[in-house]
N, C-alpha and C positions, 0 to 999 in steps of 0.2 A: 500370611500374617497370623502370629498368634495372638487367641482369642482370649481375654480374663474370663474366666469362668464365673465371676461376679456379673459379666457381662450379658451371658446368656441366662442363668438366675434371674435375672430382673426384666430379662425381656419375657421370659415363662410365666415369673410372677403377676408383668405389668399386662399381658394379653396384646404385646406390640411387634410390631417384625423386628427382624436383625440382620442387614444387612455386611455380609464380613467376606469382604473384598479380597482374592487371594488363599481362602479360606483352603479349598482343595488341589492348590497349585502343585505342592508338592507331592500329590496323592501317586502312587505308583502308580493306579490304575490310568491315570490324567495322560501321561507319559506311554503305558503297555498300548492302550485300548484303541487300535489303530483298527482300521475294518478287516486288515489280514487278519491280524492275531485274531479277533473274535469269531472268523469262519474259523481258526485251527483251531481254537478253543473247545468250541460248538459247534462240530460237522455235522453232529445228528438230531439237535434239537428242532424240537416244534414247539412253534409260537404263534400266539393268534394276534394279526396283523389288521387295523380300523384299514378299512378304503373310504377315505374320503371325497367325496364328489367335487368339493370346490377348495378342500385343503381347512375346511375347517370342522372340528370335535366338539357336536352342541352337546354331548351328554344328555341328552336326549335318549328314555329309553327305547331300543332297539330303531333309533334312527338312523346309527350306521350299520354297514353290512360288512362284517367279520371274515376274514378270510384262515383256517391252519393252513401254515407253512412252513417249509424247512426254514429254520434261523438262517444257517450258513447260504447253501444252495439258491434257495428264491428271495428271501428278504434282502440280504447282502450281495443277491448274484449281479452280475451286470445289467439282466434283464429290469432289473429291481431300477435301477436309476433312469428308465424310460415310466416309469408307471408314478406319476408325479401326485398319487391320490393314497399311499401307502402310510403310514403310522404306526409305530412299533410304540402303545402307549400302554404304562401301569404294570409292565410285565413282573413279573415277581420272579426277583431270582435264584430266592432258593428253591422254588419250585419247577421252575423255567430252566434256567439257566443257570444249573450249579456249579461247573467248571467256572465260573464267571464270580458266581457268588464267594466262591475261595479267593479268588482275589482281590476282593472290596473290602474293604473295612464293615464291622459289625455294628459301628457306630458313628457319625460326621466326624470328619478329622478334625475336629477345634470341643473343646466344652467339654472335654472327654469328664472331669470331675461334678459337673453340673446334670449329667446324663450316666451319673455313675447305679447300676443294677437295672437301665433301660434295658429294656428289648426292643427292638425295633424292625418293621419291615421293609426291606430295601425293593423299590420300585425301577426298574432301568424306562427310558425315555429315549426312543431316536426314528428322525425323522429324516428320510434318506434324499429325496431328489426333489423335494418342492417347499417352501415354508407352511407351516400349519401353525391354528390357533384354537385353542381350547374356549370355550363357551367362560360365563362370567359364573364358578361355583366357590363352594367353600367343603373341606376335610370334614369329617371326623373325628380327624387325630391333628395332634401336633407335628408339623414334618419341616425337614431342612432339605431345600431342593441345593443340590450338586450341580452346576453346568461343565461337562470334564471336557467340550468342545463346540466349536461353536457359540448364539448370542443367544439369550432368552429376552424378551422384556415383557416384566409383568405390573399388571395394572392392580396395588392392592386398595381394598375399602374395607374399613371397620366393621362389626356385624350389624352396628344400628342403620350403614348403609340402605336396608332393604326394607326400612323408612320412608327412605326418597322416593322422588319422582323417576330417578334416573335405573334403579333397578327395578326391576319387576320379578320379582322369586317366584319361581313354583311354590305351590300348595307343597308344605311339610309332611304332608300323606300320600304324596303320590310318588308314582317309581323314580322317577330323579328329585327326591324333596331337596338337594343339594344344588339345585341349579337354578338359574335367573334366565329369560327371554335373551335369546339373542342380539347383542349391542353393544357397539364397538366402545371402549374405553381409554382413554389416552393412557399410556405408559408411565408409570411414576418411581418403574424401580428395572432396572437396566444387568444383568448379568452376561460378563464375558467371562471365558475359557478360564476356568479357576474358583469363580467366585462363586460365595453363597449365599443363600436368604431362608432364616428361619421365619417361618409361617405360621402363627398359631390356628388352633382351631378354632374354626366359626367365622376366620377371615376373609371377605371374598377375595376371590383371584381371577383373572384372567390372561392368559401364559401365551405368548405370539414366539416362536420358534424357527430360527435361521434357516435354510438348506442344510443340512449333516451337522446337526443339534444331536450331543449325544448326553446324559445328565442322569441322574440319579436323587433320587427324592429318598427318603428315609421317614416315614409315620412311626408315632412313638405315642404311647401317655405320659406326660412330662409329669415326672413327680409333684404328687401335692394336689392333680386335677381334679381327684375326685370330692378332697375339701374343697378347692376352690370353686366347683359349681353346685355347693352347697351355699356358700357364701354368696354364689352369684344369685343363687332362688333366690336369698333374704335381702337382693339389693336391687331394682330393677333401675338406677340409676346407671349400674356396671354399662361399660359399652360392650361387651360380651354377652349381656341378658339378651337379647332377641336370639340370638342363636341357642341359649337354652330353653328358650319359649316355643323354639320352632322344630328342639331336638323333644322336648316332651309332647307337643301335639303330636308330633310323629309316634312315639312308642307308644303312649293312649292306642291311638287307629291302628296301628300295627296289632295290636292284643285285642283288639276286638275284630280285626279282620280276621285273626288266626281263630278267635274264640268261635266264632260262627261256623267256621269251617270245619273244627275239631265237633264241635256238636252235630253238622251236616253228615259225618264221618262216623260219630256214635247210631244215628239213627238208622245209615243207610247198610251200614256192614256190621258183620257179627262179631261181636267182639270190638268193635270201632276200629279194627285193622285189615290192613291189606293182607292179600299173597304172599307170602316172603319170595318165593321162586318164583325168577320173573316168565317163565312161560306159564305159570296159571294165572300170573297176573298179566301176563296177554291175554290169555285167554277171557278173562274175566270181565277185562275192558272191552274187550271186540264184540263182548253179547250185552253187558251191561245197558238199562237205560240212559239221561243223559246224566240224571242227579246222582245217580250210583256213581258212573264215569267220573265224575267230581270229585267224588268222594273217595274215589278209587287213587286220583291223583295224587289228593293233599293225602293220604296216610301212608302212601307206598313209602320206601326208603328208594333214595337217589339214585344207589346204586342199580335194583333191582326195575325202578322205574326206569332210566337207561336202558338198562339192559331192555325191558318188554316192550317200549317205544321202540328201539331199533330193531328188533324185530318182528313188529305192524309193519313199519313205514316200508321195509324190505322186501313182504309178504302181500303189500298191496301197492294202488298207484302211488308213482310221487308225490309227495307232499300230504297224501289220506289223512297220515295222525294229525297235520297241522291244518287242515282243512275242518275235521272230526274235532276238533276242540274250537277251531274260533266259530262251529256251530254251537256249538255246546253254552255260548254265553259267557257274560262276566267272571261270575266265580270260576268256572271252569277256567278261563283265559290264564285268573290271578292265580289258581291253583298253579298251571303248569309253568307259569313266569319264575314264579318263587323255584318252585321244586328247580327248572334248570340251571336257575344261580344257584342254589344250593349244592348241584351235583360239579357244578365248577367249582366252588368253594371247599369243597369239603375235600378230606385227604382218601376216602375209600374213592372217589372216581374222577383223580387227577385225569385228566385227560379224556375222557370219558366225554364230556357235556361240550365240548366243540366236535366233536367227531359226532353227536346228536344231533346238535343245531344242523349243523352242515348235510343230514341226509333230512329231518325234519323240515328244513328251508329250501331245498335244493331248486333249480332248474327255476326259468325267468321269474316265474308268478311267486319264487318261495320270498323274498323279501317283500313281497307287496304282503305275502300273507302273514310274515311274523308282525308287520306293521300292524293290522286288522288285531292280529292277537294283544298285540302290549295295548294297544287303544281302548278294547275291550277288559285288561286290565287295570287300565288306569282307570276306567270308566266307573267300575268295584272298586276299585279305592276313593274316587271322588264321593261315591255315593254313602258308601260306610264313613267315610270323612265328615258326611257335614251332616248327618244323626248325630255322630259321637260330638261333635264339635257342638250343637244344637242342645245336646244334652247336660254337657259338661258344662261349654263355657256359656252357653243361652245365645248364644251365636247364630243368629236369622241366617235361613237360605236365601241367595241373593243369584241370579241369572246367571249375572257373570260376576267373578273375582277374580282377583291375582292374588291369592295365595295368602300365605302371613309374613 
């Protein structure tokens, strides 16, 4: 079905979904992307695959356990559709999967004039041998999810949603500020083989996906965002204000979590910098006390931290470096939280920070201990969260909360 490009304009503008039915039917890929083709595609790709214990993705930091594996070979192999806890989610394919990525479109196939000088990142989605369901979050960014096979149905709510009774959001300062308590929500938006739904940002969503659910999402800054949550600060009547309320508490606590740390870094090292070469910067951690260690962390660079973690963790027992840090305490935890998303994120050590995790977590105890470490990091963000929030917004510390 073609889409009026007026159409998508006003859904950008209005802050509302878009449901466009048929939208990707004609997509080559809709048609290529059979599971043969994408083992010949990608014989030799590695992708990090969620194992899910009961088929469902709370976004919950480090509450699932991550597996690299071959694309083709283990993900796609036969053995793959006995293992009913598997989830190929968020992969990015130009990074992932670039034979792949050549053959998707750069941009959703409909709106193409309304999304004209976007860039946008394309996310692949596929669930091989069990249905799974995504926790109740919201983006970012603005994105148009692709379903190229298989059902999705998603449950959308406004952002003032997390108002109600019925959400419960995390605290905006903590490792998943983008997510809500685990709870089922009825369906109110239904996608078959073809069809699309644009998503703006700050929407919640909750995504329940078929047996061989294969789909694609697309995150973008839709033109004009950045006036428009200008205009949203000056209106708190918008139904998109709570999500800028919940995106500023969050960068507030972020830049004072980092600011602490950058000072803990000035004080403890000379020069307020690391090693550059990661075996003095092994070296440095393995003698260091704990607050040096810390500080050792937050100022290394990703690369060269990789690099000198994997060569501890190899150098002593399983799991040391990751035992050696959730003694180390909160900040140390949040230290090495950040730095390993950052070493996955970043373009010097593509690949790098899963083949870390994986020796840093290793063997039964490593997922009980990366759990102990994010906990202890969240713990440093609750606590830097609710000074800065105390101070800011006069905001009393209270036992217990859910969030904002």
């Amino acid at each position: 079905m073609a889409v009026d490009d007026d159409a998508l304009r006003s859904a950008i503008r209005g802050r509302s979904p878009l449901i466009v039915r048929g939208g990707c039917a004609r997509w080559r890929a809709a048609r290529l992307w059979t599971s043969a083709h994408l083992r010949a595609a990608e014989p030799d790709a590695l992708v990090d695959v969620q194992l899910l214990a009961d088929g469902e993705l709370s976004g919950a930091a480090g509450a699932q356990a991550v597996a690299r594996m071959r694309f083709a070979a283990q993900f796609l192999g036969d053995a793959a559709t006995r293992a009913a806890t598997l989830y190929l989610a968020q992969c990015d394919l130009d990074d992932e999967l670039p034979a792949l990525a050549r053959e998707a479109p750069a941009l959703p196939p409909f709106g193409a004039r309304a999304l004209r000088g976007v860039r946008a990142r394309r996310l692949l989605w596929l669930n091989r041998a069990a249905r799974v369901r995504s926790a109740l979050h919201y983006d970012g960014y603005d994105s148009v999810l692709c379903c190229l096979r298989g059902r999705k149905a998603l449950a959308l709510l406004p952002p003032r949603a997390a108002a109600g009774a019925r959400v419960r959001a995390r605290a905006p300062h903590g490792l998943s500020p983008n997510h809500a308590e685990p709870h089922a929500f009825d369906a109110n938006c239904a996608l078959e083989a073809g069809d699309c739904v644009f998503i703006p940002q700050g929407w919640w969503h909750q995504v329940e996906s078929e047996m061989n659910t294969l789909a694609i999402s697309y995150w973008f800054a839709a033109p004009g965002t950045r006036a428009l949550h200008a205009a949203l600060g000056r209106n708190a009547s918008c139904s998109a204000a709570p999500f800028v309320l919940r995106e500023a508490a969050r960068a507030v606590v972020q830049d004072e979590q980092r600011r602490r740390l950058d000072a803990l870094a000035r004080r403890a090292l000379p020069g307020g910098s690391a090693p550059p070469s990661p075996a003095a910067l092994a070296h440095a951690l393995s003698r260091a006390p704990p607050a040096t260690r810390t500080a050792l962390l937050w100022a290394a660079c990703p690369r060269a931290l990789a690099a000198a973690l994997l060569q501890l963790a190899r150098q002593r027992a399983r799991n040391w470096v990751a035992r050696w840090v959730a003694r180390g305490g909160a900040r140390a935890a949040y230290a090495l939280t950040v730095k390993l998303d950052e070493a996955g994120r970043g373009a010097c050590a593509h690949g790098a920070a899963p083949a870390l995790s994986d020796v840093l977590f290793a063997g039964a105890r490593g997922h009980a201990v990366r759990a102990l470490i994010v906990a202890r990091a969240d713990a440093y963000c609750e606590r830097v969260g609710r000074t800065v929030l105390l101070r800011t917004l006069g905001i009393p510390e209270k036992k217990k909360g859910r969030g904002m």
